[in-house]
C-alpha positions in Angstrom: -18.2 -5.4 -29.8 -16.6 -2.6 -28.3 -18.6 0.4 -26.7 -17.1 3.5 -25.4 -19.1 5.7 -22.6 -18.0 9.2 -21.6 -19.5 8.8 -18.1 -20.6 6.2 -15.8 -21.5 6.2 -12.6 -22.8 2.8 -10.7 -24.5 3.7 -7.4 -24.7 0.1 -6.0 -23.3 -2.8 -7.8 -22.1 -3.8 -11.1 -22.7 -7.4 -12.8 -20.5 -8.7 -14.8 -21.0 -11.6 -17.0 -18.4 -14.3 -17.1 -15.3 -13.3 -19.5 -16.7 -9.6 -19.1 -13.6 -7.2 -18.3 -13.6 -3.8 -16.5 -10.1 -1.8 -17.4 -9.5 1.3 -14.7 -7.4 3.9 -15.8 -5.9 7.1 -15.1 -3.5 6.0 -12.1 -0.3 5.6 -12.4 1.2 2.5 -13.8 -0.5 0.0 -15.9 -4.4 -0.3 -15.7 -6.0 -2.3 -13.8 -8.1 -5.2 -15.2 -10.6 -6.3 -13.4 -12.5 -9.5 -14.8 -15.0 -11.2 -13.6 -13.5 -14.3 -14.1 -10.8 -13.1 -10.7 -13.1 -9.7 -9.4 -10.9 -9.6 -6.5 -8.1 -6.6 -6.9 -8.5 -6.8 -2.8 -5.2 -8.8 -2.0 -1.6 -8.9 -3.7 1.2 -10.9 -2.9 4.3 -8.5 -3.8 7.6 -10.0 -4.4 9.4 -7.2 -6.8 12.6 -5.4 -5.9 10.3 -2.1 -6.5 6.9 -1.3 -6.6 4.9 1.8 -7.7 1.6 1.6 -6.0 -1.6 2.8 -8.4 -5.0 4.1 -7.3 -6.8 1.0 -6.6 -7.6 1.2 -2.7 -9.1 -0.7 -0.3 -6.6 -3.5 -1.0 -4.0 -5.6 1.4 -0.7 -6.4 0.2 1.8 -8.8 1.7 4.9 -8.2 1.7 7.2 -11.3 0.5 10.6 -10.6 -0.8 13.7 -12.0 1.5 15.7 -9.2 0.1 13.2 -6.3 0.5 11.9 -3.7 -1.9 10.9 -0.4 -2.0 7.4 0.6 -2.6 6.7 3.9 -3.8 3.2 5.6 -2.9 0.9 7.6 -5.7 0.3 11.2 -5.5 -2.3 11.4 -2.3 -5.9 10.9 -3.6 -9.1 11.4 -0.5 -10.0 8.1 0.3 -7.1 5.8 -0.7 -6.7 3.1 1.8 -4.2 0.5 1.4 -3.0 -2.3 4.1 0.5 -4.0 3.9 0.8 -7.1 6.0 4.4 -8.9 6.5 4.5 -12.6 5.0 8.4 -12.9 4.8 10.9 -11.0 6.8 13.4 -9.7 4.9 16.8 -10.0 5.5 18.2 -7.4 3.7 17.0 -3.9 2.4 13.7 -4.1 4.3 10.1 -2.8 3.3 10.9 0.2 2.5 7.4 2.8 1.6 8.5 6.1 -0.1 6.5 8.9 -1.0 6.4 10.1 -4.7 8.9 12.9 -4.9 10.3 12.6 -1.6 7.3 15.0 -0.6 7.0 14.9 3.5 3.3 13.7 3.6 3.3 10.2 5.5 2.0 10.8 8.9 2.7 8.3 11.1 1.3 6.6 14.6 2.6 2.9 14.8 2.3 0.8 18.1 4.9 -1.4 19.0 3.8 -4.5 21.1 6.9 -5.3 23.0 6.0 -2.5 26.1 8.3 0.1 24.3 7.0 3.7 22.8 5.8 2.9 19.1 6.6 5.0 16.2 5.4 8.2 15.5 6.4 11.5 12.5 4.3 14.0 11.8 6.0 14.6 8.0 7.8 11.4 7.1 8.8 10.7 3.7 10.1 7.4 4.2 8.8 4.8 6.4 10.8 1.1 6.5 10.3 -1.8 8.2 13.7 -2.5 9.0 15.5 -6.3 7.6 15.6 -9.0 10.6 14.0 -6.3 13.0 10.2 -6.7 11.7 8.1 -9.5 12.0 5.6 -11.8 10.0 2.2 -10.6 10.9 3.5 -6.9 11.4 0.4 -4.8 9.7 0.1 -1.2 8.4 -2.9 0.7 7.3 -2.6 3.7 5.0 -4.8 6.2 4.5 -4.8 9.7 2.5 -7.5 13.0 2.7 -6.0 13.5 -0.5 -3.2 16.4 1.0 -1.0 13.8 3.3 -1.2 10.0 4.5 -1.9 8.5 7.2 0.3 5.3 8.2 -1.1 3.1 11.4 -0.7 -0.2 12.9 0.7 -2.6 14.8 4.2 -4.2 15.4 6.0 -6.4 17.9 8.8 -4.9 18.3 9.7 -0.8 18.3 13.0 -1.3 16.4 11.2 -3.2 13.5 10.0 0.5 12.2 11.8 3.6 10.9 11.2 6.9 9.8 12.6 9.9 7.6 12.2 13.0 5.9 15.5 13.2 3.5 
């Protein structure tokens, strides 16, 4: 049985019964199944080449691919939050976080923790932590209003982190 609501709004919590599936739509991408069978969209491993983020937020992704890969951000949407963490360093390519449309709309104010100034752009469309420079544990927050991001965080050393506006 299959039923179709135009609206539904849940104010505190939603049960699901085991084998029950949510879809979420409307992002770019694929949807998103959540099941309640694995309700945790909260942490991803990523290991492609190149990624297009969706919608979901509130979510940390590690970052596990030798050779790098290129993640590429949604349009900005109030309240997105997103949290990359560094499993592997990559030795190659790099982690490499790219606005959709090369739009200028990654703020960023990233600490280094090796006594040098950290990293900081106030229009950055491109943001990558640079191959053999970055380190495992090396964490960034992002966070939109829904006009620009906001990238912040912590790494070890200042040369582990780049910016541009191309």
């Amino acid at each position: 049985m299959k039923d179709t609501f135009a609206d539904v709004r849940v104010v505190r919590r939603l049960i699901l019964a085991y084998g029950a599936e949510v879809h979420l739509e409307g992002q770019a991408g694929p949807p998103v199944v959540l099941s309640a069978n694995n309700l945790n969209p909260g942490t991803s491993v990523l290991g492609d080449a190149a990624v297009t983020l969706n919608l979901v937020s509130e979510r940390t992704l590690y970052l596990d691919r030798a050779a790098g890969m290129t993640i590429t951000l949604p349009a900005p949407v109030a309240g997105y939050r997103a949290k990359f963490v560094v499993k592997t360093i990559s030795t190659s390519g790099g982690y490499v976080i790219v606005s959709a449309g090369g739009a200028n709309i990654i703020a960023v104010s990233v600490a280094a923790l090796d006594g040098n100034a950290g990293v900081t752009d106030d229009n950055a469309d491109t943001v990558t932590l640079v191959a053999n420079n970055h380190n495992v544990g090396d964490t960034l927050t992002l966070e939109s209003d829904g006009t620009l991001y906001y990238l912040t965080g912590t790494i070890k050393a200042a040369n582990g982190l780049t910016t541009a506006t191309t």
